[in-house]
N, C-alpha and C positions, 0 to 999 in steps of 0.2 A: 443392331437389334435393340429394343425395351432394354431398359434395367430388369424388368421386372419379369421379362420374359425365358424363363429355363431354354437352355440348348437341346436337353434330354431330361427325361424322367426315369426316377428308381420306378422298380417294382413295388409293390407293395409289399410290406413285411410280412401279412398272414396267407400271402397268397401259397395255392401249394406247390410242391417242389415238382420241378417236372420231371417226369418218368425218363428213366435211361433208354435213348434212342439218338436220330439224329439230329443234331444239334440244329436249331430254327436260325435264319436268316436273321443277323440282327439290325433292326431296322436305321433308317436313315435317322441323322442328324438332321433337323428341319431347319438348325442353323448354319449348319457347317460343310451337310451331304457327307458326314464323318456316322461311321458305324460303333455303335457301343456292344465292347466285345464285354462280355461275363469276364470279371476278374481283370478290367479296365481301369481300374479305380473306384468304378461308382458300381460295387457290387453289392446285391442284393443279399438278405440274409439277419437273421437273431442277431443284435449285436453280442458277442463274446462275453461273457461270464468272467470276471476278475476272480482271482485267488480264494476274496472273502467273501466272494456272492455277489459283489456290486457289479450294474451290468457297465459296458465299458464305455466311456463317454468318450465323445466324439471327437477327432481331435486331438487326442491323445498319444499319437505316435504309430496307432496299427494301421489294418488294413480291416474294415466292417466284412465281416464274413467266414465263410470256412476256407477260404483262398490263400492261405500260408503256406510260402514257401517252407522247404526240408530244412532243416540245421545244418545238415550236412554237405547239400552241396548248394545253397544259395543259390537255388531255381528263384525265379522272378515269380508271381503267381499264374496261375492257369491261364489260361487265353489272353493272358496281358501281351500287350500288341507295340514294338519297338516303336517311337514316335520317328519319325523319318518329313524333311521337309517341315512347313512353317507349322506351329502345333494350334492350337486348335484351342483355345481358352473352355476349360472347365468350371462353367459358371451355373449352378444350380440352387436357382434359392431356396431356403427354407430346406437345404438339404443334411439330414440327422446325419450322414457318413460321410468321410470325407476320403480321399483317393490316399490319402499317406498314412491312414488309421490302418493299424493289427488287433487282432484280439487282444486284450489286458489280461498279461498273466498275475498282473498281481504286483507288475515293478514298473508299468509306466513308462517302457524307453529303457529301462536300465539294462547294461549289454551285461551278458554273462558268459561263461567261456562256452565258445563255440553257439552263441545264438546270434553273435551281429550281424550275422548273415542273413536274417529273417525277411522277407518278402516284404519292404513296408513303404516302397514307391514302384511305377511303374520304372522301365529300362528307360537310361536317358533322360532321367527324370528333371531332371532341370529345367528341360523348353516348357514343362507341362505347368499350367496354371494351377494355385493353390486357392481352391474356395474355402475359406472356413464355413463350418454348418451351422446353421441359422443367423446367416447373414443373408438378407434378403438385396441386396443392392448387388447383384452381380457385375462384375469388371465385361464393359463389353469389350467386346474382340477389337483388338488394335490394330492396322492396319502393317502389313509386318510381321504374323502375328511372333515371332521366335520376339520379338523386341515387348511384347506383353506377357512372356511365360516370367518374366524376372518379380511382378506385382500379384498381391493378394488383398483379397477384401477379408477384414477382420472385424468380429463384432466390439464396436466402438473403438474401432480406428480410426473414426471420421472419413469413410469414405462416401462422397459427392451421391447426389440424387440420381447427377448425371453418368453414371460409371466411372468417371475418374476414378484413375486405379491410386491407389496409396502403397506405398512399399512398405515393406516385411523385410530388414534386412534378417534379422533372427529364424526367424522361417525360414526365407532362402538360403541362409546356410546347413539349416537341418537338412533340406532336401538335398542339399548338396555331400553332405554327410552319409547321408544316407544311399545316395548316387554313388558312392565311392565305396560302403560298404558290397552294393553288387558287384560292381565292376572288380572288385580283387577280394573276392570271399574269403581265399587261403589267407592273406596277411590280416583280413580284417579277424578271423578266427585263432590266428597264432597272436594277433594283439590284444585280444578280449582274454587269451589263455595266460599272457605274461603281465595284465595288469591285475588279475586274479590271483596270480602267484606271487606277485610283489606287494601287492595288499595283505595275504597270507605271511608274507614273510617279516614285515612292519610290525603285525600282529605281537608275532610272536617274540623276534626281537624285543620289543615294546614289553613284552608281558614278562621276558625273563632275565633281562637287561639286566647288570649286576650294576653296583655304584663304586667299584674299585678297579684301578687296570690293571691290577693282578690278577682278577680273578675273572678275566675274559679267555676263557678255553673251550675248546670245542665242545665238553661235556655237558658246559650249562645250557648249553641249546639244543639237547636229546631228550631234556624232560618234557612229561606233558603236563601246560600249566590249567591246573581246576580252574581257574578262573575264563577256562575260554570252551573248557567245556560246560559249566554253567550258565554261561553268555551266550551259547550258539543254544541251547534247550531254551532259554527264554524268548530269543530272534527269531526261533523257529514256528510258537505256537501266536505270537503277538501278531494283530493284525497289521494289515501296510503300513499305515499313515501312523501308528505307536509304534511299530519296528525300526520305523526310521528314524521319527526321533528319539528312541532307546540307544539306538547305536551310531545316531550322531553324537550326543551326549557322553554315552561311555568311550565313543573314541576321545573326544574333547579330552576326556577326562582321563584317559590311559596317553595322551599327549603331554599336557600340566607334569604327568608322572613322570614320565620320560623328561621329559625338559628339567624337572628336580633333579632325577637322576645323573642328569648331565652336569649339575652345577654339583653332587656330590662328587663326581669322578676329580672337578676340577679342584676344589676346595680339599677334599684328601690329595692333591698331588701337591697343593701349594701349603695348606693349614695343617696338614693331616688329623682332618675331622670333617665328619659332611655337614651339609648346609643345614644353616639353622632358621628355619622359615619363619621366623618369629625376631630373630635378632640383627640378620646377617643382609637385609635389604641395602642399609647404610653403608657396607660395603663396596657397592658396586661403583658411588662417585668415587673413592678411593682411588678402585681398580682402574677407572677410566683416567682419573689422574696421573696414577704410573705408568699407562699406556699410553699417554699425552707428554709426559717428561721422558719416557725411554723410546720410543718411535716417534714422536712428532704430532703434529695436529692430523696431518693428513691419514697417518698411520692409524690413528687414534679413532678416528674417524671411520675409516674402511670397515675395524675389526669390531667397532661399535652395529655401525650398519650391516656386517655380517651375522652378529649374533641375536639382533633382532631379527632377520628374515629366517636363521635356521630355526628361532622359536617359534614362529610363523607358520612356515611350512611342517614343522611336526606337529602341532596343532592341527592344522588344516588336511596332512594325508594320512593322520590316523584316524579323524573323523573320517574322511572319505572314503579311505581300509574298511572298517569295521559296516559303513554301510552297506559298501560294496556285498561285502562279504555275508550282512545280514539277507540281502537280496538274493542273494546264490543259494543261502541254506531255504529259504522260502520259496523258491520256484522248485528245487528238487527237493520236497521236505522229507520225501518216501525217505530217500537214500539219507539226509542228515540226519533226521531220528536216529536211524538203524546207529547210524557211524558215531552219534554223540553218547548214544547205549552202550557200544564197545566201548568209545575211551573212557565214558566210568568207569564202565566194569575193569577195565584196566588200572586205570588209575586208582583205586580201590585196591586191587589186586596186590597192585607193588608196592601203596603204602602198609597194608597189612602184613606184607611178606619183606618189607626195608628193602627192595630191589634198587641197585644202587649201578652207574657207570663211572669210573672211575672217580668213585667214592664221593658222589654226585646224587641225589637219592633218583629216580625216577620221576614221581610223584610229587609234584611242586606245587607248590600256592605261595608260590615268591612275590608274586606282585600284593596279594593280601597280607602278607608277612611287611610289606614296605611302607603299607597305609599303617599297617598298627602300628609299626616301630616310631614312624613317621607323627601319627597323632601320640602316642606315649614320649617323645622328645618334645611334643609343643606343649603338654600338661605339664614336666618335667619344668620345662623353662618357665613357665609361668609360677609354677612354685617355688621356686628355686628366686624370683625378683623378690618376694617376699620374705622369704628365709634370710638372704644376704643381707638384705636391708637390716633385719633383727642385727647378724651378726657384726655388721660393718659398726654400729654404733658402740659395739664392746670393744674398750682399749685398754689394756695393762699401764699403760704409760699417760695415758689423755690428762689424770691429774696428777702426773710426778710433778714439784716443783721444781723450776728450770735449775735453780742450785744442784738439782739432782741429776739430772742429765750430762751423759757424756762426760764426766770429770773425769778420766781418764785420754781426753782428747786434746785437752785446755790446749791451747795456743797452737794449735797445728794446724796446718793449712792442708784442707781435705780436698781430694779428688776423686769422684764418685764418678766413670767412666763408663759409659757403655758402647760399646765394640759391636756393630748390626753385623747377624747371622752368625756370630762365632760359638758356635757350637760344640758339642763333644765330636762330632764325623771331621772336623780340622782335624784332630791329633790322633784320631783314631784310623778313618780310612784309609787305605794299600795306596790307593791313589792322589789322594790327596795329602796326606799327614809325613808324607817325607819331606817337602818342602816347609812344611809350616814346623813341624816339628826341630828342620836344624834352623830354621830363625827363632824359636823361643829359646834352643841353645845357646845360640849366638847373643841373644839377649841378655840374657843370665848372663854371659859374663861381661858382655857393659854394667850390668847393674854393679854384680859384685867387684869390679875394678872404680866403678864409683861411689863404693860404701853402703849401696843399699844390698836389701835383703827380700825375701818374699816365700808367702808360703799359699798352696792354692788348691783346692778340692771342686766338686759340683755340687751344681744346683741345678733342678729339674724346673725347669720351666714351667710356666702356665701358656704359654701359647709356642705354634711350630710353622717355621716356613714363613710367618708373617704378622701383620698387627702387632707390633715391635711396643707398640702402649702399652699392652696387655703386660708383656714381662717388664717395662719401665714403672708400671703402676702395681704389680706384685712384689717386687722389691722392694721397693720404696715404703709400702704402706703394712706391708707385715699380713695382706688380706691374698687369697686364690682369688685371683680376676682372670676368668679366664672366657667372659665375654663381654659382649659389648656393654648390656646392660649391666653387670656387675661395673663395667667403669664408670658407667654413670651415674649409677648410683657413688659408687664412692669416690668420685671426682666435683659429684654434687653435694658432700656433706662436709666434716670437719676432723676425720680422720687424721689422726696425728701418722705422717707421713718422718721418712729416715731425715728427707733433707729439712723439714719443720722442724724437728728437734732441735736441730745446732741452731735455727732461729731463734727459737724459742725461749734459747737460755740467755741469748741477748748478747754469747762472745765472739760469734760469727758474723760476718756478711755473706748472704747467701745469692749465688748468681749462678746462672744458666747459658751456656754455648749450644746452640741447638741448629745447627743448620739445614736442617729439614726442616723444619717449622718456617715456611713461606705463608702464613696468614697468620692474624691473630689467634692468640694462643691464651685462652681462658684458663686453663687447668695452671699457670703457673702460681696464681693463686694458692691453689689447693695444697701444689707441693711447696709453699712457705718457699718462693724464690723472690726476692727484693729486686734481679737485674734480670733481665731476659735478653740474649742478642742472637736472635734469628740470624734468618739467611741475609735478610734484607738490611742488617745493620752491624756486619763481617766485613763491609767495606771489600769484596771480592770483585772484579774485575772480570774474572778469567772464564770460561767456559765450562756449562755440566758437563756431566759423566756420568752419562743417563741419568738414572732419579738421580744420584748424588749430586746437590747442587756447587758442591765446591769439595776439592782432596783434605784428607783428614789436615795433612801437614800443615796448610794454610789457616784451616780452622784452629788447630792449636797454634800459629804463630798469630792469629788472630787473638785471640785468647790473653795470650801473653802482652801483646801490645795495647790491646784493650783495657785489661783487668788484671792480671797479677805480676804485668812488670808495673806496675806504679806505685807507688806509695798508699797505703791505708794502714789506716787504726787496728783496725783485728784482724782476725785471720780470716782464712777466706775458705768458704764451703763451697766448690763447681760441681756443679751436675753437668758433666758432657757430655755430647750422644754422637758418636764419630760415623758418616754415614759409608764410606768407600768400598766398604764391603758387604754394600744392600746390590741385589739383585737389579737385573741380567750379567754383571759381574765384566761387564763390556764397555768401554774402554775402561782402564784401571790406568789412575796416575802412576810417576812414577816419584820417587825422593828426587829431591833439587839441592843444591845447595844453599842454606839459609838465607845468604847476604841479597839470594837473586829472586825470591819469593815475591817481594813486591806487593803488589796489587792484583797479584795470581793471573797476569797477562802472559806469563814464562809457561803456563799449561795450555796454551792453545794449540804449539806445536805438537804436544805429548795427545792430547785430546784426539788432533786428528790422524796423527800415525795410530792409534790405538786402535784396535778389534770393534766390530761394529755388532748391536747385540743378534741382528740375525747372523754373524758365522757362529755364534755358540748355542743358540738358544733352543733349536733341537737336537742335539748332542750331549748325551751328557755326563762323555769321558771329557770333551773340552768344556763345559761349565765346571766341572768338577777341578780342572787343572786349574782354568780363572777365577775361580771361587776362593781357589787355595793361594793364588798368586794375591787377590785383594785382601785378603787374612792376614799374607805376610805383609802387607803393607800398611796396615793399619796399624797391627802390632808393634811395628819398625818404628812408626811415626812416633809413636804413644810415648815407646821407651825411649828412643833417641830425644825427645821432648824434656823427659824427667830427667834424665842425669846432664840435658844441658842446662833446665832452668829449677830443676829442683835444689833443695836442700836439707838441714836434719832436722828442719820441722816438716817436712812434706811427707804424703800419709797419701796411697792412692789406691782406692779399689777399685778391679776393672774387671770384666764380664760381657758374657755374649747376653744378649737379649734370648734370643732363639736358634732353634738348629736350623741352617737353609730348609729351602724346599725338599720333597722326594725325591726328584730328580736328581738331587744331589747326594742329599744325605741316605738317602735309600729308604723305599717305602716299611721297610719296619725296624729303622731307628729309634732310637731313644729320643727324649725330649735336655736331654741333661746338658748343661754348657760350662766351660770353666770359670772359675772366679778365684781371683788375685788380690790378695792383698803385699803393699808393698811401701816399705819404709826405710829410713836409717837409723832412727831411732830403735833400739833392740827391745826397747822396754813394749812398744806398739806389738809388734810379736810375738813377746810373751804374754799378751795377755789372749792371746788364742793358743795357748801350746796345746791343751787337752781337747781342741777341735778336732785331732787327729789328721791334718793338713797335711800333704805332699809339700818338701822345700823345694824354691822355687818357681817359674810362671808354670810349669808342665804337673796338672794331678797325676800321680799313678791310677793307672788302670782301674784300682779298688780303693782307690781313696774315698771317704764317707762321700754319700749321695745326701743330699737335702732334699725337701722341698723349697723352690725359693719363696716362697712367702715367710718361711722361718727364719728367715737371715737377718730379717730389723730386731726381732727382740734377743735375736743370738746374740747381736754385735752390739747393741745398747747395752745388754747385761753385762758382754766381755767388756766395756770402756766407762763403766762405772755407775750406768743407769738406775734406779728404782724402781722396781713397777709400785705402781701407786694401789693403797688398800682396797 
């Protein structure tokens, strides 16, 4: 046939409606000898009236007419006729309806519970040809024809003058879609009803979501949160095309929130503090680095690439949720009015009267509670860069003259230790503090069988569970650093730091044992160290131990071989930072005998008999057991070190940086960790009597708490410092 010649003609739209009687013969196909049944596809009729008054273009997913199947039992429409045998190409040009159009309720295709079922192809729809309307270039009939129902003519799909069909893959999977919604009504309706209830359910999750894993109980998800009854009253009255982008947006944006939330859960189990959206970005290379030295590349990797796609997807199905969901309150608006009236009034209700579930209020606006707290921590931080900087510049000591510094230290060889993760939860927890507890026994009396002596209290941390900088740079400098940018600022200025001092005065040489520090390391500047020996110049041989790149023991036989077995002019000032007892706590060296230390090749064997950090790392009676095992060994190393290389000038203070994680230490822990001071000289001792110290490595229970930023100008004052006028 023509391109240009129709198979069938519509009725006309004003013609009038025919009177109820018997239905008229409906006439031949002049191309086909095919009969066009009413409610065929190309049915006559007002196109349908969208939601907002627009009338419903073409095209659009209905069916042009009053011919809409029930909801209920996913009838096909009226006299629509099963296609049977070769079908019959539907090519009508210039035609305004098209066979797979419904009325436009107002969502355009969008399925709602219990409507996918809606009459919006004929039965078998698949053989049937797709004309789009006002395409004048009908597809003619192919020879075959079941082998030309697969192609549709689209306007500017470049279909040929000649009828050459173009394909629609998009199209034909709609129809197919929709082919599929007939033929199994009942699952097409039970699956319109469970993505409706799982959008509902995302919703609310989303909306009431706590940021701690304490406080995930049943109660906080029985309130009703305001924010979703003022979001379904806006969704409701907003017209289509502003509904949808209102509640693709506010999903967007109740996703972002969610996805925060998820990094506060994680940041209070490891830092114990939530994320700080303004400082805490810097973090994440970190993160991925200790996930690169304790799992591997590949590991590293996985859980990289996992945590981008789960940010992905919540993004993406709460937008989808809340459209969804906008779409549903908008076709039944009768019934959402009514139902968004009650839970005001409810909600209203309860918060006036404090109606509470197990001590839970009712009446929530948790999620608007979490933008303010949220925007009042980013004002906070940003004030707080400005203040610090004020305060970092003020120093009691910055102009003591060096004659004044430390004279009560003169010629002793200092060792300033830090011990990663050792915590107050070591000597305190049921589970953990038995065993660490009788090796700092055990210590004590190597020490006091080698002449030394020691006395030891707390200090409360500036940071928890991690960023081990933060408590190296709060001790050290006498300042609360207790985020990032507070480091940088005072790791960027001139800050007279503990170990600058003994530079300062010009009777020290001041050196650093850091073996975590695998890159350059600017900040040794700041802390006035003259030697710096990384990981990478320990001369270590032997295999990590997850993040720890090498066992304490070696590090300090490193130490010794390197720098305070040889011969020097002064005395010597170490900053050491022992790492074996950093986190996942999996494999954990064990002590060797000295003479066979070597080049740390004798720990390959121990390395790979050792614990791998997946059997402890979701447990956290055995992180808590291996937490406490690498404690005792760090310890072990530290003291069995001093009483073989020390002597009665040697002066050593040692301390935890931080309390482990939550998991460990338990989520309402202290921040407090032990600190030790330890000598043989008795006169070093005495000049801390009236600190109120526990004797010994172990504080009592009540021994004075500090803050540790107060410990540099404690300890300058105690050893004969000045502050300057």
């Amino acid at each position: 046939m023509s391109s240009n010649t129709s198979s069938r003609q519509l009725p006309h739209t004003d013609e009038e409606t025919p009177q109820a009687g018997p239905a008229p013969k409906p006439p031949a196909d002049t191309a086909t000898g095919d009969t066009t049944a009413p409610g065929d596809g190309d049915t006559a009729g007002d196109p349908a009236a969208s939601e907002d008054g627009d009338t419903a273009a073409p095209g659009d997913g209905g069916t042009a007419g009053s011919a809409v199947a029930s909801e209920d039992d996913g009838a096909p429409p009226a006299g629509a006729t099963p296609a049977e045998g070769p079908a019959t190409p539907d090519t009508t040009p210039g035609d305004n309806t098209s066979a797979d159009t419904a009325p436009d309720q107002g969502d355009s295709g969008d399925a709602g519970p219990g409507d996918s079922d809606t009459a919006e192809a004929a039965p078998d729809d698949s053989d049937a040809t797709d004309t789009t309307p006002g395409d004048n270039n009908a597809t003619d009939a192919t020879p075959g024809g079941s082998d030309a129902a697969d192609t549709a003519s689209v306007p500017g799909d470049g279909a040929a003058s000649d009828g050459s069909p173009a394909p629609v893959r998009s199209r034909w999977r709609l129809r197919r879609g929709r082919g599929w919604r007939q033929k199994h009504p009942v699952a097409a309706r039970i699956l319109a009803w469970t993505l409706t209830f799982l959008a509902a359910a995302l919703v609310l999750f989303a909306l009431l979501m706590p940021s701690k894993v304490d406080n995930f109980r049943p109660a906080e998800f029985t309130r009703i949160p305001a924010e979703a009854i003022f979001g379904a009253a806006v969704l409701i009255v907003l017209p289509r095309t502003p509904r949808i982008v209102v509640a693709a947006l506010a999903g967007l944006g109740l996703g972002a929130l969610t996805v925060l939330n998820l990094l506060d859960i994680g940041f209070n189990e490891y830092l114990g503090r939530g994320f700080n959206v303004v400082l805490d970005w810097s973090l994440f290379g970190d993160a991925e680095a200790y996930l690169r030295d304790t799992m591997g590349g590949r590991g590293a990797l996985a859980i990289v690439v996992a945590a981008v796609a789960l940010v992905i997807a919540v993004l993406a199905l709460t937008a989808l949720a809340v459209v969804r969901l906008g779409n549903l309150l908008a076709r039944h608006s009768v019934v959402s009015t009514r139902t968004t009236l009650v839970l005001g009034t409810v909600w209203i209700t309860c918060a006036a009267l404090g109606v509470q579930v197990a001590d839970v209020p009712i009446a929530a606006d948790h999620t608007a509670a979490v933008v303010q707290d949220r925007a009042h921590r980013v004002r906070e931080t940003l004030r707080d860069e400005a203040a610090f900087a004020r305060i970092a510049k003020k120093d009691d000591f910055a102009d003591t003259p060096p004659d004044q510094l430390l004279t009560g230290l003169r010629g002793k060889d200092m060792m300033i230790t830090f011990i990663e993760s050792y915590g107050r939860s070591a000597i305190e927890d049921p589970v953990i503090a038995p065993g660490v507890d009788a090796t700092l026994t055990a210590e004590n009396d190597k020490l006091r069988e080698a002449g030394f002596a020691a006395k030891s209290g707390w200090l409360t941390s500036a940071t928890y569970g991690g960023s081990s900088w933060l408590g190296h740079s709060t001790f050290l400098s006498g300042l609360w650093i207790n985020n990032q940018q507070r480091y940088r600022t005072v790791t960027a200025g001139e800050h007279l730091t503990l170990t600058k001092a003994f530079r300062k005065t010009g009777a020290w040489d001041t050196v650093g044992i850091m073996p975590g520090v695998q890159k350059a390391w600017p900040e040794a500047k700041f802390y006035g160290l003259d030697k710096v020996y990384d990981s990478r110049e320990l001369g270590y041989k032997g295999p990590k131990f997850s993040w720890s790149t090498m066992p304490d023991q070696y590090a300090l036989t490193a130490f010794e071989r390197l720098v305070h077995g040889k011969k020097h002019d002064k005395p010597l000032m170490s900053e050491i930072i022992l790492t074996s007892s950093h986190q996942p706590w999996a494999p954990i060296p064990k002590t060797v005998p000295q003479d066979q230390i070597g080049d740390g090749s004798v720990y390959d064997a121990i390395e790979k008999a050792g614990k791998k950090p997946s059997d402890i790392i979701t447990d956290s009676t055995k992180s808590k057991q291996e937490y406490g095992k690498s404690i005792q060994y760090s310890v072990t190393s530290l003291i069995d070190y001093l009483v073989k290389y020390g002597d009665k000038n040697t002066v050593l203070v040692f301390l935890g940086d931080h309390q482990p994680i939550a998991r460990v230490s338990g989520n309402h822990a202290s921040r407090d960790v032990p600190c030790a001071i330890v000598a043989k000289d008795p006169k070093v001792l005495d000049r801390i009597a009236g600190w109120g110290w526990s004797d010994g490595l172990q504080p009592e229970h009540d021994a004075p708490v500090w803050k540790m930023s107060s410990f540099r100008d404690r300890f300058l004052t105690a050893y004969g410092s000045t502050p300057s006028p």
